[in-house]
N, C-alpha and C positions, 0 to 999 in steps of 0.2 A: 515395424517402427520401434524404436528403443526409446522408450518412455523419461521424461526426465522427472527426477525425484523429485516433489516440492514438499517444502514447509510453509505454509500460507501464514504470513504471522502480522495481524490487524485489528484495527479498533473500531469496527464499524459503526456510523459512517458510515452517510449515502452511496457515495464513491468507492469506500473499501467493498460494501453491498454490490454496487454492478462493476467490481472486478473480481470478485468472488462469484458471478452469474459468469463474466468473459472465462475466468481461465476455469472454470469445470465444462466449459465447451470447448477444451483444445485437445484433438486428440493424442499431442504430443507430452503433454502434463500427466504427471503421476501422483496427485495430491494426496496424499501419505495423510497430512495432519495439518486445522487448523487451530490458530494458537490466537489467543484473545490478549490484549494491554490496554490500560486505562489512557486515555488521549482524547477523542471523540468527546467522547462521555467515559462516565467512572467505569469502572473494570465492571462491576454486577450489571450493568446496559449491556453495554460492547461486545458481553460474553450470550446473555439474552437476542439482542443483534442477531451474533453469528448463527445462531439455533436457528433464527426465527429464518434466516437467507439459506442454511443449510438444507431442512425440514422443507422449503419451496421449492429446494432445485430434487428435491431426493435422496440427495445426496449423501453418504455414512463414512466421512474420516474421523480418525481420531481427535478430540476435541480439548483444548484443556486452556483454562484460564490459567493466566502469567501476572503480571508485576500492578499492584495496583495504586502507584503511585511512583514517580521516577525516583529516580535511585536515591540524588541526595536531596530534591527538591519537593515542595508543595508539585501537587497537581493543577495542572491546567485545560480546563474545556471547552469546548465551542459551541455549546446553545446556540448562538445566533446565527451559525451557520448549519446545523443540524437535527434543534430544538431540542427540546428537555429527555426525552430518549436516546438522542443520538441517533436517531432512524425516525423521525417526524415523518407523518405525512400516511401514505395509507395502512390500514391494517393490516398483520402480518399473523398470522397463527403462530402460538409459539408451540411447536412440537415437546413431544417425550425425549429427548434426546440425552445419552447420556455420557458425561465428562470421565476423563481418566481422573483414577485416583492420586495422580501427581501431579504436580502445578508444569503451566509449559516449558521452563527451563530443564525439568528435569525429563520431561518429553523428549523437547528438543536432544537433549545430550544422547538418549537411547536410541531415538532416532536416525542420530547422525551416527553415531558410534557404530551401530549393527550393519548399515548399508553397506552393501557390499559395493556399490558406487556413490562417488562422491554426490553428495545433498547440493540441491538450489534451494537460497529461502529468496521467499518474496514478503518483503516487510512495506505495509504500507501504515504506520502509525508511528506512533514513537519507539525510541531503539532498546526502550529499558528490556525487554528480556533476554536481546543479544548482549545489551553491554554486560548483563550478569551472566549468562552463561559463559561469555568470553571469560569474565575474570574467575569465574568458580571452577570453570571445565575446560582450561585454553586448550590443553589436545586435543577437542572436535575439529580447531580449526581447519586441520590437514584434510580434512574428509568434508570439507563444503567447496564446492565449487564455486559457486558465484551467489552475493547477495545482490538481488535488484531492489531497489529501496525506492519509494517516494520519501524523498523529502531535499530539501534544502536549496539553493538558489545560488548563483554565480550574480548572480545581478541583484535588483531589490528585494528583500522581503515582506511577504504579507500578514503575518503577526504582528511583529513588529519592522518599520525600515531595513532591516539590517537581517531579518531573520526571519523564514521559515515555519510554520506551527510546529511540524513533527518534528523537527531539532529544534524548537524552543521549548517544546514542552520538559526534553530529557535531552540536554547538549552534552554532560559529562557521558551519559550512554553512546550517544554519537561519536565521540571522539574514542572514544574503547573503539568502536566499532570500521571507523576511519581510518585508524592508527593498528587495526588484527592484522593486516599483510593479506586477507583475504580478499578476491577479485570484488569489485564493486562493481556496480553500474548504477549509477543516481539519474531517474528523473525527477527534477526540482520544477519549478516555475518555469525556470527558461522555457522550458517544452510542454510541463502540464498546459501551462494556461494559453499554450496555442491550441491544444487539444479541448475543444469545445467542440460541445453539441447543441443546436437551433432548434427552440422550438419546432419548427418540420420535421425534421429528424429526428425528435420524442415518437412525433406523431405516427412518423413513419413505423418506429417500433411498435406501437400500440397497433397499428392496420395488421398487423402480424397474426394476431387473435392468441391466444393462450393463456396461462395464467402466469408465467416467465415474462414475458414480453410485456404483458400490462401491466404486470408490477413493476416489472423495469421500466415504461414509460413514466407511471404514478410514483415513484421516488424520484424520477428527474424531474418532475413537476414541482415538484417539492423546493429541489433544490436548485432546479433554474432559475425561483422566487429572491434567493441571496443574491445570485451575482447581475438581474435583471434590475435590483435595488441600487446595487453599485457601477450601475453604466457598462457592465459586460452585455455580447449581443447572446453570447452566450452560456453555457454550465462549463466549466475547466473540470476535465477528465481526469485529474490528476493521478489517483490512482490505479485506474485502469491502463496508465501507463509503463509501469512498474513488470505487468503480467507482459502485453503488448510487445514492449520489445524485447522479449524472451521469445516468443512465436510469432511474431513479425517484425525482425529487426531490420527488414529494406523499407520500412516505416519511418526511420529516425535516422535522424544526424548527429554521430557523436563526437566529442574529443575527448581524447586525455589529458587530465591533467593532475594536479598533486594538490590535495582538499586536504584543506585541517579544517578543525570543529572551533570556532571560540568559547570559550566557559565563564570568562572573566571580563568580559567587556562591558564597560558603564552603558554603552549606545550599542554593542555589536553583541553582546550573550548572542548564543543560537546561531551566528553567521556562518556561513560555510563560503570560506575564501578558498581560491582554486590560485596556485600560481600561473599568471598569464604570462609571464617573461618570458619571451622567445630565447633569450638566455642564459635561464634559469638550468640549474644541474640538480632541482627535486623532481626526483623520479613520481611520477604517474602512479596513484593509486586508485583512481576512477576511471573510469569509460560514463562523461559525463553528458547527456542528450540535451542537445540546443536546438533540434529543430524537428519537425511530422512531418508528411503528408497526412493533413486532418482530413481531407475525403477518404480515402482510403483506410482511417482508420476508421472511421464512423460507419462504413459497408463492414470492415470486419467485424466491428460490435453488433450489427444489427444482425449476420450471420449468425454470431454466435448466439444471439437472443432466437433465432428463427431454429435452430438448433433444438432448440425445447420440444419434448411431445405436446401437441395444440389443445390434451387434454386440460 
């Protein structure tokens, strides 16, 4: 099997955490490197975080912290959705692990640059270290193949009405990133948040035994606490979908359509408007996911969590 190259680029976050446990169980994934941004929580969590997820699974790719603050904006975090770490909830060891001497942008660029096949990044946080690689190094672009991203929404958003967290936090990064001509595939809300998992299905993952599996059950515990407050039945997958339909894309239902970033809107900052005109003559820069099969995803996660040595 021909492996595909990834760059895992995320700000962990409960979710970023068990999509980082999913795709190091595909054995179609080549995860080269991951790469940490402040979104979640500030850059020195997020980057803590990924050790703490990395060092659990075994796991040794190259590691390197990126942008810790968006490009032209204040930073923005989500405590309330992921508590004061940005990983609330059970204890994680933090391993010896150790970062490259370059910041992730400059990773990213040697990364992409050397492969002798074109790169996949899976970004699941905010865009700032692609929108600066893009503008410092645009030659990578030719040699990325597809970015899959969590973030943004055709429909409502949940930061704000209009907008998305990971394109609110860093919209001018987004729109660099929107606007590179590189293939996209966004899962946003449309789809994250049909992608839920029920308390049963925690539970189920914990009957599994290991220490993979129960920590993956004990951060959904965690964070099936947010959206159990806000009349969800259940926890929104959202970044696990990102990875998902890269290695199971007869999982989702996509369209294309042609996505701009807002930067400037009194009520829309952060929006990601898709032209819906039937027609419309803007070409298609997304493959953007509007629908799962959520059973079927939740067997592949739990696979992948069963995956784990029971040690």
């Amino acid at each position: 099997m021909n492996k595909i190259p990834i760059i895992f680029d995320c700000d962990p976050g409960h979710d970023d955490a068990i999509a980082l446990i999913f795709a190091f169980a595909q054995a179609s994934l080549d995860i080269k490197a991951v790469t940490t941004v402040a979104g979640n929580a500030g850059l020195d969590k997020t980057l803590i975080n990924a050790k703490k997820i990395l060092g659990l699974l075994g796991r040794r790719p190259l590691l390197a912290a990126g942008a810790a603050k968006p490009m032209f904006r204040n930073l923005v975090t989500a405590p309330q959705v992921h508590g004061e770490s940005g990983l609330d909830g059970p204890a994680i060891p933090l391993p010896d692990y150790p970062e490259e001497k370059v910041n992730a942008v400059e990773l990213m660029r040697r990364l992409i640059t050397e492969s002798p096949e074109p790169v996949t990044i899976i970004a699941t946080g905010p865009l700032t270290n692609l929108g600066i690689l893009f503008t410092a190094f645009p030659e990578v672009k030719k040699n990325i193949s597809t970015i899959s991203l969590m973030g943004g929404a055709i429909g409502a958003g949940n930061w704000t009405s209009a907008a998305e967290f990971n394109i609110y936090v860093d919209p001018e990064a987004a729109d660099i990133v929107f606007s590179s001509g590189v293939p996209l595939v966004m899962s946003g809300l449309d789809v994250t948040t049909k992608a839920l998992i029920m308390k049963d299905e925690i539970d189920v993952i914990r009957s599994l035994g290991g220490a993979v599996p129960v920590l993956t059950a004990d951060l959904l515990d965690f964070y099936f606490q947010f959206y159990k407050k806000n009349g969800y039945p259940g926890a929104a997958l959202h970044d696990p979908c990102a990875v998902a339909c890269l290695t199971h894309p007869a999982l989702f239902t996509g369209r294309r359509y042609h996505v701009v970033v807002e930067t400037k809107g009194k009520h829309t900052d952060g929006m990601t408007l898709a032209d819906l005109r039937p027609y419309s003559d803007a070409k298609p820069n997304a493959i953007v996911n509007m629908d799962i099969d959520r059973k079927e995803f939740i067997k592949v996660l739990t696979e992948a969590c069963a995956a784990y040595p029971k040690a």
